[in-house]
C-alpha positions in Angstrom: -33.0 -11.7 61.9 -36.4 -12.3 63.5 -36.4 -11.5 67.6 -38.4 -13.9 70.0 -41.9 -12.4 69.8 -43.7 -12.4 73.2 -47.6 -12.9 73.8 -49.5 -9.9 73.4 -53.1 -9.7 74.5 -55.0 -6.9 71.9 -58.3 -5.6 73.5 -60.6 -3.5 71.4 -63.0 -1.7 73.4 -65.9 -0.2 72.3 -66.8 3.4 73.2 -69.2 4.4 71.1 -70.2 3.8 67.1 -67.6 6.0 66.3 -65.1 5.5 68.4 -63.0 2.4 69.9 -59.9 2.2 72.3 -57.2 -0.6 71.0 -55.7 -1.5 74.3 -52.3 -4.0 74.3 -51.0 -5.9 77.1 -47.7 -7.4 76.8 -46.0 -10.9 78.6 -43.2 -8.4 80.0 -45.9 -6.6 81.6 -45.6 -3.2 79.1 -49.0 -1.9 77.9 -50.4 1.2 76.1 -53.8 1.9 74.3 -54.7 4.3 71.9 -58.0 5.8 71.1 -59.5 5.9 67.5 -62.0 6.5 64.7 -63.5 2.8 64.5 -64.5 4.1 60.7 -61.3 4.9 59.6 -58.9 2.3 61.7 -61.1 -0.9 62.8 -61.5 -2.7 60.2 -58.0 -2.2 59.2 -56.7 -3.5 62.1 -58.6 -6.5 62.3 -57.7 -7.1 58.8 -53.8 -6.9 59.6 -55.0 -9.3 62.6 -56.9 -11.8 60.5 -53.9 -11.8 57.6 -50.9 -11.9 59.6 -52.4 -15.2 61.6 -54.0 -17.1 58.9 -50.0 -16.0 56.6 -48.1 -16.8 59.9 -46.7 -13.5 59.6 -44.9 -12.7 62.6 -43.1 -9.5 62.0 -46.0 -7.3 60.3 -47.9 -5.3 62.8 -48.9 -7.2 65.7 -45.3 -8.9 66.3 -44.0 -5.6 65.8 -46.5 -5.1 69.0 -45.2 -8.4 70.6 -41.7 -7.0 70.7 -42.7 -3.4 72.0 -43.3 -1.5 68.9 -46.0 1.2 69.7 -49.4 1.6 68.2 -48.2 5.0 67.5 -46.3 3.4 64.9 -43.3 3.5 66.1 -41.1 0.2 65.5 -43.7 -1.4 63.6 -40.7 -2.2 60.7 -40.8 -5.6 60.7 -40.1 -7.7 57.8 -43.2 -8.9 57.0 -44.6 -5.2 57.2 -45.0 -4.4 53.2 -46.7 -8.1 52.5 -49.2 -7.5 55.8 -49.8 -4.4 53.9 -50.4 -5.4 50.5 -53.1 -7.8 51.9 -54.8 -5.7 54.3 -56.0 -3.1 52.2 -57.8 -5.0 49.6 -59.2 -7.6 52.8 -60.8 -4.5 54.8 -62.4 -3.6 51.4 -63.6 -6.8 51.3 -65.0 -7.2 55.3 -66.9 -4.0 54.3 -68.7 -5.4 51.6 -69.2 -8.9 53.0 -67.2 -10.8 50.5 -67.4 -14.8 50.4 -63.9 -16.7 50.4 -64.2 -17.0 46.5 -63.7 -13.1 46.6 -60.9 -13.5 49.0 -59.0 -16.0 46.9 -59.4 -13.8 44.3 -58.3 -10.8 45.8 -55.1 -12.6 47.0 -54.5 -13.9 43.8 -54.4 -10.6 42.5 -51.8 -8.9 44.9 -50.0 -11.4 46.2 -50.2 -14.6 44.1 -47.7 -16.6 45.6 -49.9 -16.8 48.7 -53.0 -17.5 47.0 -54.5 -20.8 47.9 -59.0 -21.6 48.2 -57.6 -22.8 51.6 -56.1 -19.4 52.8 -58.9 -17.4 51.6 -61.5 -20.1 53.3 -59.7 -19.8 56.5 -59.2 -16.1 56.3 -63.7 -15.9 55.3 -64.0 -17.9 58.7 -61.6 -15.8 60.7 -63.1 -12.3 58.9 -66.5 -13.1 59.8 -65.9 -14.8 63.3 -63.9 -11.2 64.2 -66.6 -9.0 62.5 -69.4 -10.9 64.4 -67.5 -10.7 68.0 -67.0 -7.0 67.6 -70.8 -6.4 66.9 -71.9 -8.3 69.9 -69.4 -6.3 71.7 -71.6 -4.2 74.3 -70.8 -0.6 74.4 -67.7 0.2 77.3 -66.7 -3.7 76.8 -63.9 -5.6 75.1 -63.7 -7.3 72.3 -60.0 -9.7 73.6 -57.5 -11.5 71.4 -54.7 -13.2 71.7 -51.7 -12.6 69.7 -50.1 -15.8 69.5 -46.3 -16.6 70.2 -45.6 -18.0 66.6 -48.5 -17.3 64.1 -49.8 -20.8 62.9 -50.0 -19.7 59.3 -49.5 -22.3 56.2 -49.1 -19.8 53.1 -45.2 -18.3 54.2 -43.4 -18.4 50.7 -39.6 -19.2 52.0 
C-alpha cells in the first residue's frame, strides 16, 4: 500500500566541479542535504529524477524522499525501487554519452520492455537534456531547483 506522498523541493547546488550538495525540502517542513562527488552520484540522481517522472513512479527514490526517507538511504524501499533502478543505470550511461531518444528506446526495450514506447524515450531525451543543460548553466555556490511532484504524471506504469 502506497502512502500519500508530499511535495518535495530537490535543490542541487553546485560547489565546485567535483563536488555538489543535494539539498531536500519537504511540505511538512523536514529537510536535510547531503554533500557529494558530482562524478560518481549526479548524474545518477538526475537519472532516477528524469525516470521516475516520465514512468510516474512514485515510490522509487524521490517519493521515498516525499515521505521522509533520507538521502542517506534510509527508507528509500519503495515499491517501485528495483524498476527505478533497472532504468537508471543504463539512462546515466546514456546522459554521459549524449544519446538521442532512439538510444533511449532502445535501452528501455532491453531492460524493461514492457515500458518501452518511442514516446517514453522522446519524453525522457527532452527531460535528460533539459536537466543536463540547467545544471551546466548552474553558476558555481547556486541551485539548480526541482520540484518533486505530488503524483508523478507518468504514462508507461504497467498495472
Amino acid at each position: 500500500m502506497c502512502l500519500t506522498l508530499r511535495h518535495v523541493e530537490v535543490a542541487f547546488i553546485k560547489v565546485s566541479d567535483q563536488r555538489h550538495t543535494v539539498r531536500v525540502e519537504r511540505a511538512d517542513g523536514s529537510s536535510e542535504s547531503v554533500e557529494l562527488d558530482t562524478r560518481s552520484f549526479l548524474r545518477h540522481d538526475l537519472a532516477h529524477f528524469a525516470v521516475e517522472v516520465e514512468l510516474g513512479l512514485s515510490d522509487g527514490v524521490w517519493g521515498s524522499v516525499a515521505r521522509g526517507g533520507s538521502l542517506s538511504g534510509n527508507g528509500l524501499d519503495g515499491a517501485d525501487m528495483a524498476l527505478a533502478e533497472t532504468l537508471s543505470g543504463p539512462i546515466q550511461t546514456l546522459m554521459r554519452t549524449g544519446a538521442d531518444a532512439a538510444e533511449i528506446h532502445q535501452a528501455i526495450t532491453r531492460v524493461a520492455e514492457e515500458f518501452s514506447s518511442p514516446e517514453l524515450a522522446d519524453r525522457l531525451h527532452r527531460r535528460l537534456r533539459a536537466l543536463v543543460g540547467h545544471w551546466a548553466a548552474t553558476p558555481y555556490g547556486e541551485a539548480m531547483t526541482l520540484d518533486w511532484p505530488d503524483a508523478p504524471a507518468g504514462h508507461a506504469r504497467a498495472g
